[in-house]
C-alpha positions in Angstrom: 244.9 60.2 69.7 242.8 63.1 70.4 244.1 66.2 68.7 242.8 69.6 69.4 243.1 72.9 68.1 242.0 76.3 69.5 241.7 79.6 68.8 240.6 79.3 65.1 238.0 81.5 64.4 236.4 80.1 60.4 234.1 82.6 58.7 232.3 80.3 56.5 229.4 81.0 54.2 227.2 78.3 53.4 225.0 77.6 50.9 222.8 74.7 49.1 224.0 74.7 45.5 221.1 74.7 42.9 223.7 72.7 40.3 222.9 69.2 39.9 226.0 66.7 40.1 226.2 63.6 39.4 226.6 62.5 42.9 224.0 64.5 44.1 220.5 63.2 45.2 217.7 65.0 46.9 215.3 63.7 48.9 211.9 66.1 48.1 210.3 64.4 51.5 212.1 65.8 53.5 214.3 68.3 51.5 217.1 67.1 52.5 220.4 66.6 50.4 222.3 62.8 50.6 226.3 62.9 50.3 228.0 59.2 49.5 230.6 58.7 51.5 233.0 56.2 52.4 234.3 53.9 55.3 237.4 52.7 55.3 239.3 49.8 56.8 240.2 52.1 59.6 236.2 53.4 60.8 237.4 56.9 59.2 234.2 58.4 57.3 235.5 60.0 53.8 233.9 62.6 51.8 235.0 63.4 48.6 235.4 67.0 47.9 236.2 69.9 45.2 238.4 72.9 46.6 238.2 75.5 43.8 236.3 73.9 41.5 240.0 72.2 40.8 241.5 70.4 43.4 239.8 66.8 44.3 240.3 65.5 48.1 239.3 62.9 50.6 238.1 64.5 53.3 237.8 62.6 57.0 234.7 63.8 58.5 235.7 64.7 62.6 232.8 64.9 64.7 235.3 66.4 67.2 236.7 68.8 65.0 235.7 72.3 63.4 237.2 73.5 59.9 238.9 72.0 57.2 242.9 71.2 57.9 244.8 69.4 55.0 248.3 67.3 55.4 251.4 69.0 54.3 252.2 65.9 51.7 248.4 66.7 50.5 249.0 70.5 49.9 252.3 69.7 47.7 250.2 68.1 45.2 247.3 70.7 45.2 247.5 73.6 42.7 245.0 76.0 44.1 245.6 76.3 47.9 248.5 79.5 48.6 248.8 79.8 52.5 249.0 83.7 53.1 249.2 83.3 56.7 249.9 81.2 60.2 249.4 80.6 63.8 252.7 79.5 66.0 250.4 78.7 69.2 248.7 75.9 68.5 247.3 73.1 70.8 247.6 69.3 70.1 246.9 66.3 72.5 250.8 66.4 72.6 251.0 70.2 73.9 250.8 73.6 72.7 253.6 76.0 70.3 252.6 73.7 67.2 252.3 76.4 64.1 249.7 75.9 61.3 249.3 78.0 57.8 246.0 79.2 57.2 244.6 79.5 53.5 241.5 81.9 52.8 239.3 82.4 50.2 238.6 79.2 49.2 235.4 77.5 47.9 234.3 73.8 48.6 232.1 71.4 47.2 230.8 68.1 48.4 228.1 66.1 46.6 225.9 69.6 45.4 226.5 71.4 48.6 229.0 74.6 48.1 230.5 76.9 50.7 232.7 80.2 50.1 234.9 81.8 51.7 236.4 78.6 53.2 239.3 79.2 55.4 241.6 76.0 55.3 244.5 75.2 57.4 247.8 72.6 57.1 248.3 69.6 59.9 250.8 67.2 59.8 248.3 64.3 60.1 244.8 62.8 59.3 243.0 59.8 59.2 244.3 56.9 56.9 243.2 57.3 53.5 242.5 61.1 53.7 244.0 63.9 52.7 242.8 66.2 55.6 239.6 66.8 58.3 236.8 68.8 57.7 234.5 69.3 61.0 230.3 69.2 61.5 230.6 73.2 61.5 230.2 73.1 57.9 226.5 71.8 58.4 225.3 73.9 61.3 221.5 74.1 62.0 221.3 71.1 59.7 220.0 67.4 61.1 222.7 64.8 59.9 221.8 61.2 59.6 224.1 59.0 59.4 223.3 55.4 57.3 226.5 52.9 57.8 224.6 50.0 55.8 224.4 52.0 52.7 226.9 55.0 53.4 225.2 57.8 53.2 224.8 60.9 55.2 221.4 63.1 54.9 221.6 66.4 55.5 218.7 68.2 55.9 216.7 71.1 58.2 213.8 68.4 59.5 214.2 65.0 61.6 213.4 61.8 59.7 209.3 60.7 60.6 209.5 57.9 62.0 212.4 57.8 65.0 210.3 55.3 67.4 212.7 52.5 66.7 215.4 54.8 68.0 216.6 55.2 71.1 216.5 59.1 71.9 219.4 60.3 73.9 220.7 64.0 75.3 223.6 65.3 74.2 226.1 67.6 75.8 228.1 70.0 73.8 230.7 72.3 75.0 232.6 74.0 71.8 232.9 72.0 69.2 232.5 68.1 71.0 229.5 66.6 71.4 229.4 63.7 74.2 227.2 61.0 75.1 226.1 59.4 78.7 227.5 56.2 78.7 227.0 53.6 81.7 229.8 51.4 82.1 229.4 47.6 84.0 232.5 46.7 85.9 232.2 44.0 88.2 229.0 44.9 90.1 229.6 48.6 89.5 228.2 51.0 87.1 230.4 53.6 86.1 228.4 56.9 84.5 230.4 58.9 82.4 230.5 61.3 79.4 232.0 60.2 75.8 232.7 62.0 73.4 231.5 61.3 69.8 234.8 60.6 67.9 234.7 59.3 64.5 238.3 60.5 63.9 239.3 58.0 66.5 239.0 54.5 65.0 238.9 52.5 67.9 235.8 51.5 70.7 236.1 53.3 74.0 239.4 55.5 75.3 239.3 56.4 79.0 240.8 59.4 80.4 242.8 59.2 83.1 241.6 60.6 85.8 238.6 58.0 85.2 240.6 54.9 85.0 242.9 55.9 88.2 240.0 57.1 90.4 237.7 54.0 89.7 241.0 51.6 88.9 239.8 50.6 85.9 243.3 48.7 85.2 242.4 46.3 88.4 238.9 45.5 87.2 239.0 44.4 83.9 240.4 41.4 81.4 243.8 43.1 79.9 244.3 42.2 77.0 247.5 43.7 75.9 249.8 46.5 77.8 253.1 48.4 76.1 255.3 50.4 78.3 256.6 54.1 76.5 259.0 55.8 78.6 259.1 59.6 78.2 262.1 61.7 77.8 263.1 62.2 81.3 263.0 58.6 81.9 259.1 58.3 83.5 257.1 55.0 82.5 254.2 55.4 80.9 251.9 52.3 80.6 248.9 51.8 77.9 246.8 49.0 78.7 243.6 47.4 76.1 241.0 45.6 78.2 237.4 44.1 77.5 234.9 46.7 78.7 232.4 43.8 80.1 228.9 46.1 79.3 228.5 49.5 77.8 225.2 50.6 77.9 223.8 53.7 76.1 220.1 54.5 77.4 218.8 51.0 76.5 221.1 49.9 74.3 223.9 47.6 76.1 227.1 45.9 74.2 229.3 43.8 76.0 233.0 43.1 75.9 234.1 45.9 73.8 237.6 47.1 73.8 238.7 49.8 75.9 241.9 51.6 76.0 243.8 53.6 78.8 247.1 54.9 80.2 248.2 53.9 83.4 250.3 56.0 86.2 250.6 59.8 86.0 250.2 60.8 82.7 247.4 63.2 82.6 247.1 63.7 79.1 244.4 61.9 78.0 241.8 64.5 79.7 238.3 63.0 78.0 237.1 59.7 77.4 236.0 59.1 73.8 233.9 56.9 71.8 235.1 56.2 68.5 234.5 55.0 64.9 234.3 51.2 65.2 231.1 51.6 68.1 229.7 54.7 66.0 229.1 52.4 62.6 227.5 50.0 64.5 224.0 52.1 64.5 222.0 54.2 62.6 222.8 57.8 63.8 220.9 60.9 63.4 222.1 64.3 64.9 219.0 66.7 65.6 219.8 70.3 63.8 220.5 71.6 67.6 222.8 69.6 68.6 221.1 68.8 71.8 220.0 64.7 70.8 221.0 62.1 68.8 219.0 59.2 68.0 220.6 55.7 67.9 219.3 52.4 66.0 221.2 49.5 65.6 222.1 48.2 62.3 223.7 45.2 60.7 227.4 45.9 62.0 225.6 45.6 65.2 226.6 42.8 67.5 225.8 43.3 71.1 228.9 40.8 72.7 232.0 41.0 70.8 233.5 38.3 71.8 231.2 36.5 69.8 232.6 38.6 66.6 
């Protein structure tokens, strides 16, 4: 589910470490810096990092996060993070007066790239196979290009030369998120709305609420499962999975992906999101602004999924 947490304020430094590592590569053409990383079973991207030139993580890489958060069970097994500090109001997807710890002083290194001063904070949760989150803050002003055939993110102050292949599309970003215009094909409607760029969700398309009750999703779809929750005073809460018949991104259109949704009044589920298992299926590159992205099918592509 969507997590989010405000008022963290991260003074980071940031910059390009002159050290050669082993891991490290750079490309001179465009003088750029490439960072392995790894996708797991589960769409989650993970980076493998250095806290204090000691302590080796896995980090998730949110695209709808900011900072660097770390599990509780990770921290018990790390010898250089000391929390000093903590904020009781914190807000989750599940509500607000959630307390985090806060470490400062802290250095990081991933693949030749080194920050100081890296504030880190605890959570109770991350992606499967990570030890923590670390958000696209870290590479402000930087153009991130995102290969899923060879795993490997460039990051770099230029765009790649040749982008005509792509299909060039505006982002929106408010905060931290970053959202795309998505067209979706119901019936003999098209449905506009924004989606936000989620790689911390592993799924294809959740809907918020308001969406799915205003346009009655639930009605106009093939369901293909539906579990009722009921919350503690009793009220029925009803999450449905459906096959989305076309999704179309400028030009680009796949069809029959999974959706998922909550019926009835919930109202939790405030943005619709696009997750990790649609995100891999192209060749992504984030301009340094954070005002376009540029997508390109790759091999995970497959525009019907009911054919996968």
């Amino acid at each position: 589910m969507l997590r989010f947490i405000a008022l963290f304020i991260c003074f980071t430094s940031f910059t390009f470490s002159l050290k050669a590592q082993p891991v490290l590569k750079k490309n001179d053409d465009r003088n750029a810096y490439i960072i392995p990383f790894r996708l797991t079973a589960y769409n989650n991207i993970i980076l493998k990092a250095a806290l204090n030139d000691r302590d080796t993580v896995n980090l998730m890489l949110h695209t709808a996060s900011s900072d660097i958060t770390l599990t509780e069970e990770a921290t018990k097994k790390l010898a250089t993070i000391h929390f000093t500090g903590a904020v009781n109001d914190v807000q989750s997807w599940g509500g607000g007066g959630n307390s985090s710890r806060y470490s400062k002083g802290n250095t990081l290194n991933i693949a030749g790239l080194h920050w100081n001063n890296v504030e880190i904070w605890d959570d109770q949760n991350s992606g499967q196979e990570s030890d923590g989150k670390i958000g696209l803050n870290f590479f402000n002003g930087q153009v991130l290009d995102f290969d899923f055939e060879k795993l490997l993110l460039t990051v770099g102050p230029t765009l790649p030369h040749r982008l005509k292949q792509y299909e060039k599309l505006q982002l929106v970003s408010k905060g931290t998120n970053l959202f795309i215009k998505g067209e979706l094909g119901v019936g003999k409607e098209s449905l506009g709305t924004e989606l936000l760029l989620h790689s911390g969700y592993g799924g294809d398309i959740l809907l918020n609420d308001a969406f799915v009750q205003n346009n009655k999703i639930d009605q106009k779809i093939k369901i293909t499962s539906e579990k009722k929750l009921k919350d503690a005073y009793g009220n029925v809460l009803t999450t449905q999975k459906g096959l989305l018949p076309v999704l179309k991104l400028g030009k680009l259109e796949l069809n029959n992906a999974n959706v998922g949704f909550f019926t009835g009044t919930v109202g939790r589920q405030k943005i619709s999101v696009m997750g990790g298992d649609i995100l891999k299926r192209f060749r992504i590159i984030i301009d340094a602004t954070r005002q376009t992205v540029y997508l390109k099918p790759n091999r995970n592509f497959k525009s019907d999924y009911s054919n996968i």
